[in-house]
Structures are given as C-alpha cells and as structure tokens.
MDAnalysis code that builds the backbone (N, CA, C; Angstrom):
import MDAnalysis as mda
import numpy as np

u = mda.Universe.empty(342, n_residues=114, atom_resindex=np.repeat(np.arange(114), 3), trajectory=True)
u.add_TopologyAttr("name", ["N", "CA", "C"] * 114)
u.add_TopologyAttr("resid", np.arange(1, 115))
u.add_TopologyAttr("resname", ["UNK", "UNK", "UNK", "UNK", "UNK", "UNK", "UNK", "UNK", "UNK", "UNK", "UNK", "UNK", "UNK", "UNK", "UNK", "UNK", "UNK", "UNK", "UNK", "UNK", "UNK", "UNK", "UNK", "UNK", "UNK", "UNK", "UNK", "UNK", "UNK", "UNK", "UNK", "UNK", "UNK", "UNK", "UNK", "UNK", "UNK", "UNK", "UNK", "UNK", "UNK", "UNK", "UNK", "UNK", "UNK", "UNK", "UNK", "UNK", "UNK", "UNK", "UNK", "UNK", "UNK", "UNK", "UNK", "UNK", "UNK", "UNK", "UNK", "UNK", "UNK", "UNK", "UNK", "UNK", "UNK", "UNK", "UNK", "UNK", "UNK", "UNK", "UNK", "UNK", "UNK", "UNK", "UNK", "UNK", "UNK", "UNK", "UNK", "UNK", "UNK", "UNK", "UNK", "UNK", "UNK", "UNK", "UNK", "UNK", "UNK", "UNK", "UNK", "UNK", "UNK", "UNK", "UNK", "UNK", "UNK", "UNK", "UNK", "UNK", "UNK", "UNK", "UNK", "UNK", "UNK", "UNK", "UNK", "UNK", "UNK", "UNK", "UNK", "UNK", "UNK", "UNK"])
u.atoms.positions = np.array([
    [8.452, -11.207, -4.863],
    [7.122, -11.743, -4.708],
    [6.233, -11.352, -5.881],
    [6.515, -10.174, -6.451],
    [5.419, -9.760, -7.595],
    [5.991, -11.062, -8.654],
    [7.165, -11.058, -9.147],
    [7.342, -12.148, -9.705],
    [6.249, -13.244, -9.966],
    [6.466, -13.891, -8.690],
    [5.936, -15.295, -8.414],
    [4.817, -14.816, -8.090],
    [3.950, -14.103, -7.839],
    [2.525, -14.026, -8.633],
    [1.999, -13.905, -9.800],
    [2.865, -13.126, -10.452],
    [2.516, -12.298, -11.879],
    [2.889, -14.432, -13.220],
    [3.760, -14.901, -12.161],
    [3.678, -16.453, -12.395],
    [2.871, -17.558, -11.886],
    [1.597, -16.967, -11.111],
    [0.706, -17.724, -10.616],
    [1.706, -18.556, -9.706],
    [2.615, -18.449, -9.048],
    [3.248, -19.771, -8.460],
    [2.530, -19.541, -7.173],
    [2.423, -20.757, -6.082],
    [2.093, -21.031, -5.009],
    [3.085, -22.357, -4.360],
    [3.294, -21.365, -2.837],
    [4.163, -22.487, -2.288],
    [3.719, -22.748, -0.608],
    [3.825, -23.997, -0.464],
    [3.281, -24.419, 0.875],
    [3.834, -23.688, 2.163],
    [5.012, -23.061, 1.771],
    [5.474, -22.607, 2.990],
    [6.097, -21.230, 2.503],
    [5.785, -20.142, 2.746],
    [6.900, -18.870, 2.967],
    [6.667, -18.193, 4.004],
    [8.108, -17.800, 3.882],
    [8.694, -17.090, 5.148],
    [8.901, -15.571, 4.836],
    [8.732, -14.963, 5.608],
    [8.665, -13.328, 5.776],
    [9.872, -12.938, 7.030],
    [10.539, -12.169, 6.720],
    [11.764, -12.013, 7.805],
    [12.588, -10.878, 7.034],
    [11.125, -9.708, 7.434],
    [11.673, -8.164, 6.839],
    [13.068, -7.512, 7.993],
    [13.684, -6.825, 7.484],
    [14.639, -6.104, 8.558],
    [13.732, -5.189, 8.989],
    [14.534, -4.176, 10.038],
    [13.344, -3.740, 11.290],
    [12.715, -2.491, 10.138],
    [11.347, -2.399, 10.545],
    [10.628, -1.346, 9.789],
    [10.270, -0.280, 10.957],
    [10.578, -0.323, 11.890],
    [9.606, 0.423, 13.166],
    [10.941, 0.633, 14.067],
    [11.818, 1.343, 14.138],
    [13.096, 1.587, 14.665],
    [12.530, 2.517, 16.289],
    [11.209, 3.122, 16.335],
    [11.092, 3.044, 17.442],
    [9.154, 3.746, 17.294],
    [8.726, 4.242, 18.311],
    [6.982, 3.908, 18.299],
    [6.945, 5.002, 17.046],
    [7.588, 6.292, 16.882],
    [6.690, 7.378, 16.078],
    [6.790, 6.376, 14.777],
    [7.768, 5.562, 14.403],
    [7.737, 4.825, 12.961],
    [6.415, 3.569, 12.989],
    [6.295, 3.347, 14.150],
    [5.038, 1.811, 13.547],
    [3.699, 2.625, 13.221],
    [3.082, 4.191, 12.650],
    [2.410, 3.813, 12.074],
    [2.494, 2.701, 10.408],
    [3.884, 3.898, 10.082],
    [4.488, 3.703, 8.462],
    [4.548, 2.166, 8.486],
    [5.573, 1.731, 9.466],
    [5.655, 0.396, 9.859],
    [4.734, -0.495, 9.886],
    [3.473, -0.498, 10.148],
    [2.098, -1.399, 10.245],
    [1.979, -1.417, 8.789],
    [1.654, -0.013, 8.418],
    [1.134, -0.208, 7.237],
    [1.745, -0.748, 5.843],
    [3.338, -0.875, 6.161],
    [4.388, -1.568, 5.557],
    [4.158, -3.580, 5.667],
    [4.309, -3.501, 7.076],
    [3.970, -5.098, 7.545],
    [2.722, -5.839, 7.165],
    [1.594, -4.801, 6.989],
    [0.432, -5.220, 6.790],
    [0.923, -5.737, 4.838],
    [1.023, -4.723, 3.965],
    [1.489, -4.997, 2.526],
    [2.359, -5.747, 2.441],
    [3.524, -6.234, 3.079],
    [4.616, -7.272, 3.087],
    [3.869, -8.546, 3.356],
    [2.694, -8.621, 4.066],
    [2.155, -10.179, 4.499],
    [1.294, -10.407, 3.539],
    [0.589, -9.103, 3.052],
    [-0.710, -9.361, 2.295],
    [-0.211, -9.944, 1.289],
    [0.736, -9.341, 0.326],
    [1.795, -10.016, -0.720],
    [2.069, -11.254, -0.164],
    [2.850, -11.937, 0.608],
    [3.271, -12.942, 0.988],
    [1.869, -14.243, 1.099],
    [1.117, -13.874, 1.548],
    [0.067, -14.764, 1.543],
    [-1.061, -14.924, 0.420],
    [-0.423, -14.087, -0.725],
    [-1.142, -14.412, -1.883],
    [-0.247, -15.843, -2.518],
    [0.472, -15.534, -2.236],
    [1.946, -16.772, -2.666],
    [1.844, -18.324, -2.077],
    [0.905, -18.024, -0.702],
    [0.375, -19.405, 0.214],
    [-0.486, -20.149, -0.568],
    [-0.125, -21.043, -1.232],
    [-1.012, -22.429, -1.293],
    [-2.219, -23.164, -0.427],
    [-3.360, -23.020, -0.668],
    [-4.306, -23.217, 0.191],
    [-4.096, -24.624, 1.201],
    [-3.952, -24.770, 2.282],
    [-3.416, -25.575, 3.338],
    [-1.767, -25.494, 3.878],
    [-1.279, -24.479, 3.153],
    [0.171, -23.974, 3.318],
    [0.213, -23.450, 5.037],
    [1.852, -22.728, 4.992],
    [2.119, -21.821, 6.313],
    [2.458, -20.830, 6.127],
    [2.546, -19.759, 7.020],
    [2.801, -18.897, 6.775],
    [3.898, -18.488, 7.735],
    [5.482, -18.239, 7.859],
    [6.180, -17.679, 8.973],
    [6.725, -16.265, 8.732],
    [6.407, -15.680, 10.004],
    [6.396, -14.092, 9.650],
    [6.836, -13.792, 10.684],
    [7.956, -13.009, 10.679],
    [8.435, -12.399, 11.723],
    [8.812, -10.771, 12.012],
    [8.979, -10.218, 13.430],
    [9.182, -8.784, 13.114],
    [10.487, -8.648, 14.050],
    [10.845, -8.165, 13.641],
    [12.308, -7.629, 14.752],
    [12.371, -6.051, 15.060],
    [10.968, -5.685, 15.229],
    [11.375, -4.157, 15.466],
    [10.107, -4.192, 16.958],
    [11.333, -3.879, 17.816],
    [10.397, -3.980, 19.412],
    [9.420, -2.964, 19.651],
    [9.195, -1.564, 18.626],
    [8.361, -1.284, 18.707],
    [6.796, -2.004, 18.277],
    [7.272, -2.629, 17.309],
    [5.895, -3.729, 16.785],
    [5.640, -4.847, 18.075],
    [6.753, -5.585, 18.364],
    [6.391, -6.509, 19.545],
    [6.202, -6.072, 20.974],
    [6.714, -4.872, 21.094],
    [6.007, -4.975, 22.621],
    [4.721, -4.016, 22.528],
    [4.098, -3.517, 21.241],
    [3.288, -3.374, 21.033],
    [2.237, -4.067, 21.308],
    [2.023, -5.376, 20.997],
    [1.297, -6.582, 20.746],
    [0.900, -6.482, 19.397],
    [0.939, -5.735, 18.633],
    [0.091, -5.638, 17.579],
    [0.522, -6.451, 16.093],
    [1.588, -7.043, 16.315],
    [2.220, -7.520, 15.199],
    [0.959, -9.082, 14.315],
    [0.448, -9.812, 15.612],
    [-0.774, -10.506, 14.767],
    [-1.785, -9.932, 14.292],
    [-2.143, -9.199, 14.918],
    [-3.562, -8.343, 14.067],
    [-3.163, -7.568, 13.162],
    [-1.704, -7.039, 12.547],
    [-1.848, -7.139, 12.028],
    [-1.390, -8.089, 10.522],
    [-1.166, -8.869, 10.653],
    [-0.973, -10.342, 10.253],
    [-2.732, -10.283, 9.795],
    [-3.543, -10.297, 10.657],
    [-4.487, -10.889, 10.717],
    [-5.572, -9.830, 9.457],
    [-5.157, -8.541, 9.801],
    [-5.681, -7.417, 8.287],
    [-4.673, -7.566, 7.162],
    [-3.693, -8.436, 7.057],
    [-3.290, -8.653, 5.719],
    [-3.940, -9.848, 4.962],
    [-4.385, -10.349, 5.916],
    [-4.801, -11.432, 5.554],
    [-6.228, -11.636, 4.428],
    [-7.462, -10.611, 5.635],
    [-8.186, -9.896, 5.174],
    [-7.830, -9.365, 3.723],
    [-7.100, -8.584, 3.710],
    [-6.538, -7.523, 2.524],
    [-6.394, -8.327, 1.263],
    [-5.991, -9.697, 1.523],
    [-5.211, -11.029, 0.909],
    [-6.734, -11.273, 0.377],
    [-7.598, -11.918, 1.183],
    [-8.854, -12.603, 0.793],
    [-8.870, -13.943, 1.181],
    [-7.990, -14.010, 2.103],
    [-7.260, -15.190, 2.978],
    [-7.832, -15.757, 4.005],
    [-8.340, -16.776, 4.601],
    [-8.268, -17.179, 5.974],
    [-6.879, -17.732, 7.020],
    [-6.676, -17.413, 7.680],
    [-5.855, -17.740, 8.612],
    [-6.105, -18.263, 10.042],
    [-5.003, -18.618, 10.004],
    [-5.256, -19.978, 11.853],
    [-3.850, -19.606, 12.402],
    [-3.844, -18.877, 13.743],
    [-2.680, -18.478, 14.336],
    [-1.836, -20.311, 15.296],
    [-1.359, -20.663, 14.212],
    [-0.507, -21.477, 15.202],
    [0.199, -21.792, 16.527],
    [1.140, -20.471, 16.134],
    [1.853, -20.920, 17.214],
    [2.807, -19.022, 17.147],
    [3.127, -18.952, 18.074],
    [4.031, -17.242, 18.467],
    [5.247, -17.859, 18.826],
    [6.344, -17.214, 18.360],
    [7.813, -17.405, 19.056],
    [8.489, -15.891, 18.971],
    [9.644, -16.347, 20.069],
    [10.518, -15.375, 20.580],
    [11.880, -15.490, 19.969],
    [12.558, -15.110, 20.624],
    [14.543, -15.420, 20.192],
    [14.680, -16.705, 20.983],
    [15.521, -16.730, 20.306],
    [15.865, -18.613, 20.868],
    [16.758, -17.924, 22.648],
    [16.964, -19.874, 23.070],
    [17.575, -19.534, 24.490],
    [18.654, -18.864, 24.841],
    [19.431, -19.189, 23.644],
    [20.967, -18.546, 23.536],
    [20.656, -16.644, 23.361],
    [19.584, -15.817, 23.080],
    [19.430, -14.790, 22.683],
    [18.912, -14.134, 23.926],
    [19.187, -14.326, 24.994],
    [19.265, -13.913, 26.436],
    [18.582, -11.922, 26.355],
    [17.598, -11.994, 27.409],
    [16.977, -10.304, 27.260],
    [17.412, -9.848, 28.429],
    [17.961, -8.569, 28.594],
    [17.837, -8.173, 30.222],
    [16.695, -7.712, 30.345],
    [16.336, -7.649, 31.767],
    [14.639, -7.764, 32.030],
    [15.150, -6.181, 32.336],
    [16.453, -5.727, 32.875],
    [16.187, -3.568, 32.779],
    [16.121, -2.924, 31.455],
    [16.093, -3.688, 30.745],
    [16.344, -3.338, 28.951],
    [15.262, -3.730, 28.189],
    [14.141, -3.677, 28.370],
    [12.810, -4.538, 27.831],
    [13.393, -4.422, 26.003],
    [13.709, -3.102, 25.789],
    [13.589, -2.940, 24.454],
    [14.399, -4.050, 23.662],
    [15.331, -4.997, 24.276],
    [15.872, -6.018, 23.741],
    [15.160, -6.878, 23.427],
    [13.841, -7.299, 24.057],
    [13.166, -8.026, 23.201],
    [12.033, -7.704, 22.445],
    [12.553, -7.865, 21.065],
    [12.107, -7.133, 19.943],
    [11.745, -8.281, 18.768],
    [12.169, -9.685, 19.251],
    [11.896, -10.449, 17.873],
    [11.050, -11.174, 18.415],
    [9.416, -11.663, 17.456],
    [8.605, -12.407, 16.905],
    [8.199, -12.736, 16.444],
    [8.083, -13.859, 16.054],
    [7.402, -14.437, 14.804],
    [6.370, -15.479, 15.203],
    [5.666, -15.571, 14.372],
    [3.926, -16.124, 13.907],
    [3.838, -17.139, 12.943],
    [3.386, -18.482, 13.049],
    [2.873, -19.579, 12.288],
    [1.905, -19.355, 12.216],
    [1.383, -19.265, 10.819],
    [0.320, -19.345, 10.292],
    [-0.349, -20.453, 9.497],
    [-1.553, -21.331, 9.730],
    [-2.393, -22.046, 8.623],
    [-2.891, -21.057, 7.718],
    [-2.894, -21.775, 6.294],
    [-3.341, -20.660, 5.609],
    [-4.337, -21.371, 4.724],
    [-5.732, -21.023, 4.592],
    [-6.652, -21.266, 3.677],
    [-6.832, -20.753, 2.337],
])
C-alpha cells in the first residue's frame, strides 16, 4: 500500500483481509490499534465514490462489536468520509456451533467512501 500511494494511485475498490491480529481479548488492544492503521492506509488508496471491503477474522474483534468503529476512526485518521453499507458473516456452508460462540469470528464491512 505505501507503494501505491507514494504513486498517487487510487482504486474504486480495495479489499482488506488481514490474518487474525487479536488471537484472543488481552491482544485487541495492539489489535485495534493495528486494524485502525491497516484501514487508515487502505482508504487513502479509495477513490472518492469507491468501496471499501474490510474484514476481521479474529473473534476477539467481532464479538467485541467494535470492529466498525473502528473502521470508522481510521477513517477519521484517513480524512475520509464513510457510509457503512452493508456487515457480513461466513457464508452458509461455514456453519457456527451456538456452544462454541468463539467460532464466529469472521466480519466484514462495505464501505462508501468519499
């Protein structure tokens, strides 16, 4: 990504789909503050009317709730406006047991990006 800034490039669509940063709660401070710099970067790269897809796979971030806000302070950080689209989960085939919450751990976020 420094690249393709340091090249002024801009693209209508990138995708964010870090491996897990938050392996369990004592890691999502490091983790936020990792996710927050991984998006802020990423959405300098957004083309004004672009998207943004960002996802987290570490269930401490998602059953947190906190994974859009902070989406939403990178954005900030960026100098960005954003429009929360749309939230997704694991697809149907990616089955959770409901005695195992910690299995569901993946989400991702559509973003409009100004």
């Amino acid at each position: 990504m420094k690249a393709a800034k340091t090249n002024g490039d801009e693209y209508d669509l990138v995708i964010v789909d870090p491996p897990k940063l938050a392996p369990n709660k004592k890691a999502l401070p490091r983790a936020t503050s990792r996710y927050k710099r991984i998006n802020a970067a990423a959405l300098e790269l957004v083309a004004p009317g672009g998207i943004l897809l960002t996802f987290t796979c570490s269930a401490a971030m998602t059953q947190g709730g906190g994974f859009v806000g902070v989406v939403q302070s990178a954005a900030a950080a960026a100098g960005r406006t954003i429009t929360l689209l749309k939230t997704v989960g694991p697809a149907a085939d990616h089955v959770t047991n409901p005695c195992y919450p910690e299995g569901a751990y993946l989400t991702g976020a559509f973003f409009y990006v100004v």
